[in-house]
Structure formats: structure tokens, C-alpha cells
C-alpha positions in Angstrom: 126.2 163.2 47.2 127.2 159.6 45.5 126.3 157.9 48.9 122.8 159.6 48.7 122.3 158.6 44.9 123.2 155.5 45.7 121.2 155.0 48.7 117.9 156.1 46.8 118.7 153.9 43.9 118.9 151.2 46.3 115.2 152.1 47.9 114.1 152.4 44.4 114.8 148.9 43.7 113.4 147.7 46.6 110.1 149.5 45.9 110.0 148.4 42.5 111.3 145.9 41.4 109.5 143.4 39.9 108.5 140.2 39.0 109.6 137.6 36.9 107.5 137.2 33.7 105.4 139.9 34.9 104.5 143.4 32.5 104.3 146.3 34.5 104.0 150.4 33.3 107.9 150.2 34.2 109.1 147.4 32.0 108.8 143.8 31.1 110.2 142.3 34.5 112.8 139.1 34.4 114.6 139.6 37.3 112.7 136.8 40.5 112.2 138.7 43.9 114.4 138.6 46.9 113.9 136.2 49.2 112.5 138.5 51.9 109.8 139.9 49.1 106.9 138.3 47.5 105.6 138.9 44.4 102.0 141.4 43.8 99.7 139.5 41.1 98.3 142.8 40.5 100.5 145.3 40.4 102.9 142.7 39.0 105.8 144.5 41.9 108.0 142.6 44.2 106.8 143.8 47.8 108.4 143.4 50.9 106.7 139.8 52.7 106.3 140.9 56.3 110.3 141.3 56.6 110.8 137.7 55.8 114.7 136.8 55.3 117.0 134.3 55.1 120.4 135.9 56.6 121.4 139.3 57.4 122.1 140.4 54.0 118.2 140.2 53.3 118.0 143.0 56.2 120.7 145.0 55.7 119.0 147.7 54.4 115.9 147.9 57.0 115.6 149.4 60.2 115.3 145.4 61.5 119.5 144.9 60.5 119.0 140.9 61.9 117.4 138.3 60.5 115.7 135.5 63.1 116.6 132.0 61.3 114.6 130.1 63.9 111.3 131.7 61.7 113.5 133.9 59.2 112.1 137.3 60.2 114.0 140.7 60.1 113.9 141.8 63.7 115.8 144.6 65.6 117.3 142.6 68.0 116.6 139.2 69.2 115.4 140.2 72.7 112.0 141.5 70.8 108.5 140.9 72.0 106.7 140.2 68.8 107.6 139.1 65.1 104.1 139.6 63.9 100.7 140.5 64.9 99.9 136.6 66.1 102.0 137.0 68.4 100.2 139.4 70.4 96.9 138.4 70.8 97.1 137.2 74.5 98.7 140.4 75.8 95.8 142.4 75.1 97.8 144.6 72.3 97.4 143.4 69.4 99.3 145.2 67.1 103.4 143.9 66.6 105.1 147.5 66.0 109.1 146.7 65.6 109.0 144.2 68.1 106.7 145.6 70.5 103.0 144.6 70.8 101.0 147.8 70.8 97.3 148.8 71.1 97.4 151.1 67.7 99.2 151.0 65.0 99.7 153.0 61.7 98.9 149.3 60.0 95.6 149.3 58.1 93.0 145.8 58.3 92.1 144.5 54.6 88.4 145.1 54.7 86.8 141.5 54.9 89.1 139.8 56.6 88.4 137.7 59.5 90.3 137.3 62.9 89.0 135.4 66.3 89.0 137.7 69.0 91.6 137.7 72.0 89.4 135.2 74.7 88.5 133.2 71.7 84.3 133.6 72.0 83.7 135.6 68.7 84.7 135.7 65.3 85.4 139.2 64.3 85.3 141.2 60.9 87.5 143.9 59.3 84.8 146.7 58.3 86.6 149.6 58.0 90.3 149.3 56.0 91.0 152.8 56.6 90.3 153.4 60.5 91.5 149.6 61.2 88.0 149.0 62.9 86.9 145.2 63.4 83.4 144.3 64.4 82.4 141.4 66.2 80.7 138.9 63.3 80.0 136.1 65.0 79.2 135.0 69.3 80.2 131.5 70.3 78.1 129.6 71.4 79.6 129.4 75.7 80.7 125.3 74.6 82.3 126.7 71.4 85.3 128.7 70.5 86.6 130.5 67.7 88.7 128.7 65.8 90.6 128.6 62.0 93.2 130.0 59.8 94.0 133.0 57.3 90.8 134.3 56.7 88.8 131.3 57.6 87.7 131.8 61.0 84.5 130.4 62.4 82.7 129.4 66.0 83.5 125.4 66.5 81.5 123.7 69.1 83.6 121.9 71.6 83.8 118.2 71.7 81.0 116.4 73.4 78.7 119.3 71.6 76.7 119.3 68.2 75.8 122.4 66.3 76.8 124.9 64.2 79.3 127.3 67.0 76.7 129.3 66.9 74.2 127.2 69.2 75.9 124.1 70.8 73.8 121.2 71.8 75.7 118.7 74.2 75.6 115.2 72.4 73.4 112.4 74.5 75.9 109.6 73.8 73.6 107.1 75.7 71.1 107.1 72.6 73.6 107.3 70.0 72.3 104.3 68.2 68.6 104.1 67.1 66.3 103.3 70.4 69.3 102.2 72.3 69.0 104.4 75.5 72.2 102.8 77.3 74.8 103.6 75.2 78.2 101.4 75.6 76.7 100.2 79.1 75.7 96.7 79.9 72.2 96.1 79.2 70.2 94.5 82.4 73.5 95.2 84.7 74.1 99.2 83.8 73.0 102.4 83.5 74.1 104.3 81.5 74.7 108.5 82.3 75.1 110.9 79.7 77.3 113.7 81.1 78.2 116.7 79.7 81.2 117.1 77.7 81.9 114.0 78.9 81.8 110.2 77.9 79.3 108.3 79.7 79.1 106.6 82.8 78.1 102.9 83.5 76.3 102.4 86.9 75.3 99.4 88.6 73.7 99.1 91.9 74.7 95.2 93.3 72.6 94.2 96.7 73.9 90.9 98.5 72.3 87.9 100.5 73.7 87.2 103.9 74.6 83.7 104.7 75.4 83.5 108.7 76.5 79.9 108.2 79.5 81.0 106.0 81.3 82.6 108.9 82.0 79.3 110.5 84.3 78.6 108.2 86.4 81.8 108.6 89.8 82.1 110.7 90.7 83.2 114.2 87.2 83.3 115.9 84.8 80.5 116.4 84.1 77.8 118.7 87.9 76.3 119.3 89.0 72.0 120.0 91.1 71.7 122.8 93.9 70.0 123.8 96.3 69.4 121.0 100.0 69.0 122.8 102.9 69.9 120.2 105.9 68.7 122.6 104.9 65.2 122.0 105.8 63.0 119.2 102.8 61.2 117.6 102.4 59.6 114.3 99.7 61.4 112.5 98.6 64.6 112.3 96.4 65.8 115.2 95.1 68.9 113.4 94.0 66.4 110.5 91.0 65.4 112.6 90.1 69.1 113.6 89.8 70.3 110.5 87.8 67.5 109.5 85.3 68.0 112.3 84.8 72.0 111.5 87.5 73.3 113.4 89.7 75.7 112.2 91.0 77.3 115.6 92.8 75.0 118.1 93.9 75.5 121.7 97.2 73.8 121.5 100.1 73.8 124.3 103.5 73.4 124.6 104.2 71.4 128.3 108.3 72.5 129.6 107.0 70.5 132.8 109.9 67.6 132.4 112.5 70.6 131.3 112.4 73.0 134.5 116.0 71.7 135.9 117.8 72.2 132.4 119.0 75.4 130.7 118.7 73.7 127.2 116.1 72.4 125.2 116.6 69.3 123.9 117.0 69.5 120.1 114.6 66.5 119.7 111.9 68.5 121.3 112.5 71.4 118.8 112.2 69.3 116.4 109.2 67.5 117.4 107.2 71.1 117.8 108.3 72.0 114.6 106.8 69.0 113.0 102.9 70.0 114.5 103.4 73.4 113.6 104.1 72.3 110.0 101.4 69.5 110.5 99.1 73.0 111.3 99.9 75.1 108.9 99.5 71.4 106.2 96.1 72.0 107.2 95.6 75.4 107.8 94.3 74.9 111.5 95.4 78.0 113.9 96.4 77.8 117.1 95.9 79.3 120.3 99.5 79.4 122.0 100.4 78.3 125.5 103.5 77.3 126.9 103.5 76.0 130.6 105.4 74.4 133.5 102.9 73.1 135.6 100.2 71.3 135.0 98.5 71.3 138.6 98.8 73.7 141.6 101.5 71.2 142.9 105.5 72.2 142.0 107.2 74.9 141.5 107.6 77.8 138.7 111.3 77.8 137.1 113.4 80.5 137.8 113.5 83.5 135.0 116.2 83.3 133.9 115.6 79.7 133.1 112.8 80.6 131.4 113.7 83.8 129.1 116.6 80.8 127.8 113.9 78.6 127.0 111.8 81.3 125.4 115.7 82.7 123.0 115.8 78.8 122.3 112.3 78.8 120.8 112.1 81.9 119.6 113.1 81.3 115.9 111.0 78.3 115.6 108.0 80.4 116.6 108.6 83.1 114.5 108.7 81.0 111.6 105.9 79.7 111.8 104.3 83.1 113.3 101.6 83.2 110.6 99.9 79.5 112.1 99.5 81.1 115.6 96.3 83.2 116.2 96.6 84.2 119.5 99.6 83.4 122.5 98.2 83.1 126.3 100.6 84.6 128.6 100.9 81.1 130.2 104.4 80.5 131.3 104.0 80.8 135.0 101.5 80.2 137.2 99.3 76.7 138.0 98.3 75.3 134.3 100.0 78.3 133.0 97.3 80.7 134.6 98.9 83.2 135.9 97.6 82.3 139.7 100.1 80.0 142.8 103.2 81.5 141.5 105.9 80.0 143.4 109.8 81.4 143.4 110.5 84.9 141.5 107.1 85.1 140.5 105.6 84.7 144.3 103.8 87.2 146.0 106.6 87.6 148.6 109.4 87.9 146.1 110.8 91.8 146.2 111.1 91.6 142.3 107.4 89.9 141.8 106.1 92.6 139.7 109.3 92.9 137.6 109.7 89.4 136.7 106.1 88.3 136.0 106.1 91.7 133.7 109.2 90.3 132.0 107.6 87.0 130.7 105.4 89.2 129.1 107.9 91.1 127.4 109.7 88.7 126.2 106.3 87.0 124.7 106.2 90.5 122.7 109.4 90.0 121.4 109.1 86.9 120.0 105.8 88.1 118.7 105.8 91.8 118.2 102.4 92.1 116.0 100.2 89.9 118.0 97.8 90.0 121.1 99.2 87.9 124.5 96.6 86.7 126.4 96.2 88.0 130.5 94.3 86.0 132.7 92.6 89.2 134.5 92.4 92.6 134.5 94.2 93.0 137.7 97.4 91.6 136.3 97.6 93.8 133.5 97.1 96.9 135.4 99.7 95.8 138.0 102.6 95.0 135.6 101.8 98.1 133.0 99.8 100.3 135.3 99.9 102.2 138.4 98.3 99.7 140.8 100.1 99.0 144.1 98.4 95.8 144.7 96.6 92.8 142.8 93.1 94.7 143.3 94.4 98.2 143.2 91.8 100.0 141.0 93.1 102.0 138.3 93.0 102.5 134.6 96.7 103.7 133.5 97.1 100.5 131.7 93.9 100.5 129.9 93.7 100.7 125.5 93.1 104.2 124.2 92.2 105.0 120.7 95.7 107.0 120.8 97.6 103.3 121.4 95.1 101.2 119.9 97.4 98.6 117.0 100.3 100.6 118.2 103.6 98.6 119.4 102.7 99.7 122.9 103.1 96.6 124.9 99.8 97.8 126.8 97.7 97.8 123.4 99.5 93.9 122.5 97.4 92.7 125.6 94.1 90.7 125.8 92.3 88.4 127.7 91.5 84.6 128.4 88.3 84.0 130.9 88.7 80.2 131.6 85.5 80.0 133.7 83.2 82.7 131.8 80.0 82.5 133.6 80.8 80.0 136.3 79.4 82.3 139.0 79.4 86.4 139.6 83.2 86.9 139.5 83.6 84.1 137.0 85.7 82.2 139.9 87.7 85.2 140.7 88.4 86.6 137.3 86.7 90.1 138.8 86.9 90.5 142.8 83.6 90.3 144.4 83.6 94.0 145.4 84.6 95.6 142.1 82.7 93.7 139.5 81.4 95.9 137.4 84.5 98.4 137.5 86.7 95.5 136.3 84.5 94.2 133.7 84.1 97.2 132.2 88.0 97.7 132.3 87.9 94.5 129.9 84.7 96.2 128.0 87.0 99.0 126.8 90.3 97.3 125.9 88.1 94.0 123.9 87.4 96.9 121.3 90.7 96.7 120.7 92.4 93.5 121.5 90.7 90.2 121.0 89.1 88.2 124.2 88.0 84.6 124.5 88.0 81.4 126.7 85.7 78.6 128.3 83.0 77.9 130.5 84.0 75.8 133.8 81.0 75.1 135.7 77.4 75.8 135.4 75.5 76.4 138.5 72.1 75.4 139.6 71.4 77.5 142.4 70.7 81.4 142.6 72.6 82.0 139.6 71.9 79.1 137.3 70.5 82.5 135.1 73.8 83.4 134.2 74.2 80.2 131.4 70.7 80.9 129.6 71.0 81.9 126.3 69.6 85.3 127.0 72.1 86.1 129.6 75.1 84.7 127.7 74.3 86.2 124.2 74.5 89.8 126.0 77.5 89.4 127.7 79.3 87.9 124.8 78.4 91.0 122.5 79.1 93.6 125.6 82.0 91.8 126.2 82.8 91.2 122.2 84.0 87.5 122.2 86.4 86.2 119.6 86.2 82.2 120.6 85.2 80.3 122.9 85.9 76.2 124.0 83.9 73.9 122.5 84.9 70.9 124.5 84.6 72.6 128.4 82.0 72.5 130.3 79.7 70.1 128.3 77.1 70.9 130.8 77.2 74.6 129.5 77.2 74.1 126.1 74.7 71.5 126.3 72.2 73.5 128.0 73.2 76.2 125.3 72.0 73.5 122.3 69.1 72.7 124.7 68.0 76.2 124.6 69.0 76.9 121.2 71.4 79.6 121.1 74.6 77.5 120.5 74.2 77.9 116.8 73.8 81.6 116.9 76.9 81.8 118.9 78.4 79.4 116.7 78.0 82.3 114.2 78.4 85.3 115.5 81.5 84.7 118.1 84.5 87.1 117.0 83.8 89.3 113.4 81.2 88.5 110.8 81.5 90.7 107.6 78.1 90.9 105.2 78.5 93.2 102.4 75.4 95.0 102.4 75.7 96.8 98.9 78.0 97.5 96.1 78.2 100.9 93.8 80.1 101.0 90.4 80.6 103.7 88.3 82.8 103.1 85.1 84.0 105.1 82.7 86.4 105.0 79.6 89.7 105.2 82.1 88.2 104.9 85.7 85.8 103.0 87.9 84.5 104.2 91.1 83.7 101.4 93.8 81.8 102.0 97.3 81.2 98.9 99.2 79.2 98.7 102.3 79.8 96.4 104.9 78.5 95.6 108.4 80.2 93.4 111.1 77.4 91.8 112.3 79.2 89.0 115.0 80.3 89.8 118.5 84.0 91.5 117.8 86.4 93.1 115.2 88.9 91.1 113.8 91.9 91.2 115.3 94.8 89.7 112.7 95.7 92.8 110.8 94.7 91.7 107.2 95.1 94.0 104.1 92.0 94.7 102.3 92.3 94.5 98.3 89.8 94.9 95.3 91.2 92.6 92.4 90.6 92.8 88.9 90.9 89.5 87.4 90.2 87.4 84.0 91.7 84.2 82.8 94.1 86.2 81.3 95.6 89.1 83.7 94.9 90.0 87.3 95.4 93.3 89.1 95.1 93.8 92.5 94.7 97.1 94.0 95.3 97.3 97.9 93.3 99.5 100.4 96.5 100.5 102.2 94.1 103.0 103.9 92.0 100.7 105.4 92.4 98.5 109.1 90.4 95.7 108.7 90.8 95.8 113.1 88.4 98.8 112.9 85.5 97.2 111.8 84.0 97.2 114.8 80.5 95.4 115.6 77.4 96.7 115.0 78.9 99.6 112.4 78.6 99.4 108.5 82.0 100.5 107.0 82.4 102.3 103.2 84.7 101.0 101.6 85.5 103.5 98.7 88.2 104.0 96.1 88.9 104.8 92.4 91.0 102.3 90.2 92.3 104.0 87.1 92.2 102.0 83.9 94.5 103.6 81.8 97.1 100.8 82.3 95.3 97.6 81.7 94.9 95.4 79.2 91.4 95.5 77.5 88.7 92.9 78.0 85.8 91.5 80.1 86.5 91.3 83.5 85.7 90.1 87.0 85.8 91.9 90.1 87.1 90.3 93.3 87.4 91.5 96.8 90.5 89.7 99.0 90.7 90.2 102.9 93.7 88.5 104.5 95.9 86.3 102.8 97.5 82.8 103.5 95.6 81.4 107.4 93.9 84.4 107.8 92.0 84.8 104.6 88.4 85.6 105.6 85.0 85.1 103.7 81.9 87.4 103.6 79.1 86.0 105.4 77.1 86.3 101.9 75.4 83.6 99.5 77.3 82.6 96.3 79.8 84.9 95.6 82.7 82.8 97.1 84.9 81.7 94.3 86.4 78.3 94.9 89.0 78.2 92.6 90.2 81.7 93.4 89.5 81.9 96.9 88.3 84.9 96.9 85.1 87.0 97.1 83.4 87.4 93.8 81.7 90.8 93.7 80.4 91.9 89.7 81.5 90.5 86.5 80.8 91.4 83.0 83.3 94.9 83.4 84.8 96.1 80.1 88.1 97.5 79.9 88.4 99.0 76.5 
């Protein structure tokens, strides 16, 4: 009976107790509230404040014994669902009944109050106390939201939208100021696009002017000088005197002839081909390799093992200066190093012919495993790497597919050198007389792939004096998609090629020449979009594999983003390629900015065929300027 009293006097207390300074019908209160109550202005009563606590003892007596101190709320157990009704808006059930969120509850709504509803897309309104019924108040707008606090909740229109929640216009940020109609874009360069909830975009639309005379300049293709010897020590530097006449591609050799009865190189003559290569490279002339033996269909080929020594004993030398050499002719064996009166292992008659011709090759690809070696013919390819049984066999095993095109597939490493291009029908045997057209078209397919070039070695005046005209020759270099040709041999040719006046157009168009076409730009606050357009408009694709990079750049920073994703060996003649990418701002440093586009680097570095945008001082194609980073 005690307990009970005592237990109801306890309840009492709770109920009524009340607050400090406050008179009630009960008595004149001095006592503060608990900390888990708050105090009534009207009634003048301490009530309880949602179960609000600060330890244990401030629960003790509720049917919620533990008090939460990460919020201090009386709880039933610390597992619970809910603390209050916030907390269960998103489940649908918004009611918190001891710790469970509940669709109904025993809880009445103060009439007047306001609340956003559970998706956020109306304000609602307490209308009936009693029946806890809330009415929808207010729709968003579909670019609004309900939004506040307490009992001050209202439809907010989103950013990028003006209005009152209600109705939400979207805000035209490209005439935000007066008659401006191009916002923060560049007047007289970009437009500016409003977008919708959105910041704008700045376009610009950039056409380009195509300069054919440009390309001449450019590496690995071209009209080549011939003969610069590198096993011979002279006094100056050779390549000086190329580059001053307009050549930037030489045919340059490197003559064993007085070495065939010795294992080992003398270390005077590495020395002395080291010196031209660095004369070369002082210059930034490139060379297409050949090393030889014989220098006339007199004498005899070394043996091969000889040889592969010869090649071990040069090979770091070459490679360190890999980036000066274009292209390397198979050369090695043969008369003048072209692959025909092979004498010893590499005879006709010799059991291991096939094997140790094959083997100069390889060892060619060794000391240069990411560029093209240059076959004489067809024929030889296909007998070493093919299925042929003989020299004229007809087959295609060999042949470049798109599947081992820029692969390290010794059979995709192979192209070609014509020394007597368009000397007669067969070009002085480079196709046999009864297979023409199969064997030029076996060249046809791999020259997509692998680069092809030569000379001319005698023009004839007969029957087939057609074959040197300018219309006959300007097809067959673009079927058979030339990279460079000799201009020193045969005069006669070439002069009859100035005579008829196509030299100059083959001047320009031999190997790759790259015209951008058009540039689109869209920038925004952290990105700019870029698609660039560009057609190869010479005779071949390049064939050093050069990296492709956009480059933003001002007197203070530089950035250079690379377009791994991109083979500059695929742009293929005739075809316009897109080059497209995004370049997030977020982490440069604002200003006013130029954009740059870089392909190659070091020898290989190539130019657009395109009026004034090369940039000297930078060396580098200049595309736009005038971009803001902000």
C-alpha cells in the first residue's frame, strides 16, 4: 500500500509540477523543471519535452528506462527504429510510437501547423487536431521542393529556377546583364547556351585554311638526299647541308665492305658512326638505315654468323640513337645490300637459304623492335614468313591483317623499298612478269599498314614511256601509298616530273598530310568538350607511332592532356578522323588560356598542313586562344 502511495505521488509530481516563478491554481511554483520536461507558458506546468533526458535517472520512471546521450532521448532500448516523428518520414509511416514508425497513432496534429510531405512536392496543413488529418496546402512547382523548419515550411524553387515554389521559371543566365545576350561567353568567339538548371555553355565553331606547302617540312616522308656514308670520318657535318637544302629525311649507309674477314668491329669505326648519328640528330635530319657488304654484284656475302656479331657489336649504338632512324632497309646481304646474287649461306643452293636470310631479318627486329625493315619484294617476305616453296610461290600467309597490324608480329614490322619504281612493267623484276598484278596488290594491302618508298632507276622511251607521266605516277603512288621517294635518282624521271608539273604535288603529298578541317568547343564552369576533325590528305598514314596530345598552355602553367586512345598510324588517306575528348577543369589554375594541339615529340614532331597556327616558339599547333579557366 506504501509502494502504491508512493508511486502515485511520484506521477503526481511529474504531472504537475511546475514552473519556476510561475502562479498556477495549485500554488506559487519555485521549484525549475527537470531536465527531461519543459516548461507550459500557459498553464504555467512543467510537461514532459518529448522524453528528452540527460542520463538514466531522467527515465527511470517511463516506460523508455534508457536515455540515448548521442541526442538525449528516453528510448526503450537502443536497437529502436525511431526517436521521433522526423525520423520516419521516408519509410512511409510517419508516426514514431515507442520506437517504431507506425501509420496511426493515438498522437493528435496542433491544428495550423505545417509539415512537407514524405516525396517532398507539397507543403501540407494540420486541419483537423482531433482526427490528426493534414491536407495538402501547397503543390511544388516539378523544379521546386518543399523545404523549411518548425512550422515554417514552404515550396523553394531549385537552383537554376526563379519563382515563388509555386511556379518555377528556369533562369536565362545568358541575358543576365541588361542587353547582354552571351552571358560569361566570349563576345565575337562564343556562344553562349542557356541550359536548364545548369550554368551555361560557351561554344565556338573554329574552321582552318589548308597550306600544302607546310607538309614539306614534316618528318619521315618526303622527297629524301641520298648518299650520306656514316662509316667514314669527315670533318663537317654532312647532314648540315641537307637540312639546309630542305631535306629532312636522308638515305644514309653504313658500308662493312673492308670488315667481312674480321669478327670485330674496329672501335674507331664505332666511334666514327656514332659521331654522324649525333651530327643527325644536331640537326634533326632522319635517316633511312642500310648496312651492306657489297657494293657491286662482284664478292661475296659474309657468313652469318659473322654477321649477327657485327649486328650484337652495333646494336647498342643503334639503339641509342633509335629515335634519329626513320626507317631500316633489310640490306645486309645481297648486291648493294638488295637482297638479290646472294653468295655463301644466303645462296640459292645453300640447304639453310631460307633460314639464314630470315635470320638477318630477325635480328634487324631485335635491335629495332618498334620499327618497319624494309624488303626488297614481295616474294622475299612471303618466302621467309610465309608458306611459299619457292621465290615466286604465290601465296598470302605472310601478308598484314588488321588483327597484326602495329602488333610485334615480325610479319606486321615489314615494308618495302622499290629501287626502280616505274622503270618498266615489273619495275626491273620487283613483280614477275606473270603475276603482276597479284604481287602488287600483295604490297597494296600490307602499305596500309607498313610504310613503302624508294627511287626511280630508268625512264623508258619506248612502249612504256606512259608509265613516268604525271598521270600515271600520281595513281600509283596513292594506290600504292608512298611515304618517300629519292630525290637525286633518276634525274631523267624527276625532270620530266618538273617538266610536266606534278613534282611539286608529289613533293606534297608523298607519305601523310594532316589538315584540320574544323574545331568544336564547348566550355563550361569545370569542363570543355573538344572534337577536332582531321583529313590525311597525302598518299599514306604515318608510320612512327606518335602520341597525340591537346595542351593547355599560358605563360604561366601548361597542361597537357594525352589521347592515349588514339594511333596516329590509323589515319589512313583519304579518311577524316574525330578527334574527341573532354578535359576537366576542376584542377587548374584560373586564367586566359591557349589551346595547343602536339603530335610526335622530339624528330618526329609533325605540323598540320594549315595556315598560321604553327607556333614557333612552342612548336606546336596553335588551335583557339582566349579560354577562361575560372
Amino acid at each position: 500500500m506504501k509502494i502504491t502511495l508512493f508511486l502515485l505521488l511520484i506521477l503526481f509530481t511529474l504531472l504537475f509540477t511546475c514552473c519556476e516563478g510561475k502562479i498556477t491554481t495549485y500554488k506559487n511554483c519555485t521549484p525549475k523543471c527537470m531536465a527531461w520536461q519543459t516548461c507550459n507558458d500557459n498553464t504555467g506546468l512543467c510537461e514532459l519535452s518529448d522524453l528528452r533526458c540527460e542520463n538514466n535517472d531522467d527515465c527511470s520512471v517511463l516506460a523508455k528506462p534508457i536515455c540515448d546521450l548521442s541526442e538525449h532521448y528516453c528510448v526503450k532500448d537502443t536497437a529502436q527504429e525511431c526517436k521521433r516523428n522526423t525520423d520516419c518520414i521516408d519509410k512511409l509511416k510517419p508516426v514514431c510510437n515507442n520506437g517504431i514508425c507506425k501509420e496511426n497513432s493515438d498522437s493528435k496534429c496542433i491544428e495550423g501547423k505545417t509539415r512537407c510531405s514524405i516525396d517532398n512536392t507539397t507543403v501540407e496543413t494540420c486541419t483537423d487536431g482531433i482526427n490528426n488529418t493534414w491536407t495538402i496546402s501547397s503543390t511544388c512547382d516539378a523544379n521546386a521542393k518543399c523545404t523549411g523548419n518548425d512550422n515554417l515550411f514552404s515550396c523553394e524553387c531549385n537552383n537554376g529556377y526563379s519563382g515563388d515554389g509555386i511556379i518555377c521559371t528556369d533562369i536565362d543566365e545568358c541575358a543576365t546583364v541588361g542587353n547582354d545576350v552571351n552571358g560569361p561567353c566570349i563576345d565575337d568567339i562564343e556562344v553562349c547556351i542557356n541550359n536548364i538548371a545548369a550554368p551555361v555553355t560557351c561554344t565556338r565553331n573554329i574552321s582552318f585554311t589548308e597550306d600544302s606547302s607546310i607538309n614539306i617540312l614534316n618528318p619521315d616522308r618526303g622527297f629524301y638526299d641520298a648518299t650520306y656514308i656514316l662509316n667514314e670520318e669527315i670533318d663537317y657535318n654532312q647532314f648540315q647541308y641537307a637540312k639546309e637544302d630542305g631535306y629532312n629525311l636522308v638515305y644514309a649507309k653504313i658500308n662493312l665492305e673492308n670488315y667481312k674477314e674480321i669478327d670485330v668491329l674496329p672501335v674507331e669505326l664505332i666511334n666514327i658512326i656514332e659521331s654522324h648519328l649525333e651530327d643527325a640528330e644536331s640537326v634533326s635530319v632522319k635517316l633511312i638505315l642500310q648496312i651492306r657488304y657489297r657494293d657491286s654484284t662482284d664478292g661475296e656475302d659474309p657468313p652469318l654468323t659473322r654477321i649477327i656479331k657485327h649486328l650484337n657489336q652495333l646494336k647498342p649504338l643503334l639503339q641509342a640513337h633509335k629515335n634519329i632512324i626513320s626507317v631500316i632497309q633489310a640490306g645486309v646481304i645481297g648486291a648493294w645490300g638488295e637482297w638479290h646474287t646472294f653468295t655463301g649461306d644466303f645462296a640459292d643452293t645453300n640447304p639453310n637459304y631460307k633460314a639464314n636470310r630470315k635470320a638477318v631479318i630477325e635480328k634487324l627486329s631485335e635491335i629495332f623492335p618498334n620499327k618497319y625493315i624494309q624488303i626488297r619484294t614481295p616474294m622475299h617476305k612471303e618466302l621467309l614468313f610465309g608458306t611459299s616453296i619457292s621465290y615466286e610461290y604465290k601465296g598470302t600467309d605472310a601478308q598484314i591483317t588488321p588483327e597484326i597490324a602495329f602488333t610485334s608480329n615480325i610479319k606486321s614490322q615489314i615494308g618495302y623499298h622499290n629501287d626502280c619504281f616505274l622503270a618498266n612493267l615489273t619495275d626491273m623484276g620487283t613483280y614477275p612478269s606473270d603475276s603482276i598484278d597479284f604481287w602488287k596488290n600483295y604490297v597494296i594491302n600490307d602499305t596500309k599498314y607498313s610504310p613503302i618508298g624508294g627511287e626511280t632507276c630508268n625512264m623508258d622511251t619506248g612502249d612504256e614511256a606512259y608509265l613516268t607521266s604525271c598521270e600515271n605516277t600520281l595513281a600509283e603512288l596513292k594506290k600504292l601509298r608512298y611515304s618517300f621517294l629519292n630525290d637525286s635518282y633518276h634525274p631523267d624521271v624527276l625532270n620530266k616530273w618538273k617538266s610536266e608539273g606534278c613534282y611539286q604535288e608529289i613533293k606534297e603529298n608523298l607519305g601523310y598530310k594532316l589538315v584540320a578541317n574544323e574545331l568544336y568547343m564547348e566550355r563550361t564552369s569545370n569542363n570543355i568538350y573538344l572534337s577536332l576533325f582531321i583529313k590525311n590528305e597525302g598518299y599514306a598514314a604515318p608510320y612512327i607511332d606518335s602520341k597525340i596530345s591537346f595542351i593547355l598552355k599560358n605563360n604561366t602553367n601548361s597542361y597537357k592532356f594525352i589521347q592515349e586512345d588514339i594511333n596516329i598510324r590509323e589515319f589512313y588517306s583519304e579518311e577524316t578522323q574525330k578527334i574527341e575528348t573532354n578535359i576537366s577543369l576542376s584542377d587548374l589554375n584560373t586564367g586566359e588560356y591557349c589551346l595547343y594541339l602536339q603530335i610526335g615529340e622530339g624528330f618526329s614532331k609533325i605540323r598540320l598542313s594549315n595556315s598560321d597556327i604553327w607556333d614557333i616558339e612552342n612548336k606546336m599547333d596553335k588551335l583557339t586562344c582566349n579560354i577562361m579557366v575560372e
